[in-house]
C-alpha positions in Angstrom: 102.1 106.5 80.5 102.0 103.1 79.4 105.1 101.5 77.6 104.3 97.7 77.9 102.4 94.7 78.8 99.5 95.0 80.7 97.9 91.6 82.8 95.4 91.3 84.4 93.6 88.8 86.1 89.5 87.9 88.3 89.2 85.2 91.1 87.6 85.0 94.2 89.3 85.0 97.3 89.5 82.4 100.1 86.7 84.8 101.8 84.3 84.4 99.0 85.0 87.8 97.6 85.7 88.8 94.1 89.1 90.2 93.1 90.5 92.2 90.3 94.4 92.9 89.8 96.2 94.8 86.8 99.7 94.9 86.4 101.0 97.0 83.7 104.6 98.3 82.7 104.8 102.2 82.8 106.9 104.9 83.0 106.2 106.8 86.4 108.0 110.4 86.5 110.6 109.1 83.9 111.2 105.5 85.9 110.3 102.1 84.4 108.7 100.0 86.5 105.2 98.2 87.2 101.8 99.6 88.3 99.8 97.6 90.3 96.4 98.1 91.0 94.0 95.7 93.0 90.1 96.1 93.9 87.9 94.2 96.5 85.2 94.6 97.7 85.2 97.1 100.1 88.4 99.3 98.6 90.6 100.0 95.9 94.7 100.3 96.0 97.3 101.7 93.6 101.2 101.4 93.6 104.2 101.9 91.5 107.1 99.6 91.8 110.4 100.1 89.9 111.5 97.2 87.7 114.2 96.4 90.2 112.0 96.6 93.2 109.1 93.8 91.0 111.4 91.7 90.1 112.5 91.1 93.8 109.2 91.2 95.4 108.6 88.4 92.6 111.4 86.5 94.0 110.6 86.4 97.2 106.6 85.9 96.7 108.2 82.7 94.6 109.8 81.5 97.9 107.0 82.5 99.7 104.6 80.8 98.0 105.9 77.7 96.8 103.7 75.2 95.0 103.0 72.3 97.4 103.5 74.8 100.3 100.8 74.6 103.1 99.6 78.5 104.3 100.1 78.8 108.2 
C-alpha cells in the first residue's frame, strides 16, 4: 500500500548492463518504511526497509560513497 513518494531511476552499469531501481514509501504489514525494487539483466530483487533502517543505510552509503572517492 503505497503512502508516499515513489523514485525511480535507468542507467547502465559499469558492466554495460541496463538497470532499473524504484524506491517507494509504503506501509508493509502496518510499518512505514521504503520498498526497494531493482532489475538487471539476468534477475529481479524486492525488499522492505523500515524508515529507520533507510535512513541509516543512506548514511552509511553517503560515507561509502563519497564524491571524489576512488572505488577499490
Amino acid at each position: 500500500m503505497a503512502i508516499g513518494k515513489v523514485v525511480s531511476i535507468r542507467f547502465r552499469n559499469e558492466k554495460g548492463n541496463d538497470v532499473y531501481v524504484r524506491a517507494s514509501e509504503e506501509l508493509v504489514q502496518g510499518v512505514p518504511g521504503v520498498v526497494l525494487f531493482v532489475t538487471g539483466p539476468d534477475e529481479d530483487s524486492e525488499m522492505h526497509v523500515t524508515r529507520q533502517e533507510a535512513i541509516e543505510l543512506f548514511a552509511l552509503l553517503s560515507k561509502l560513497l563519497k564524491p571524489g572517492r576512488r572505488s577499490s
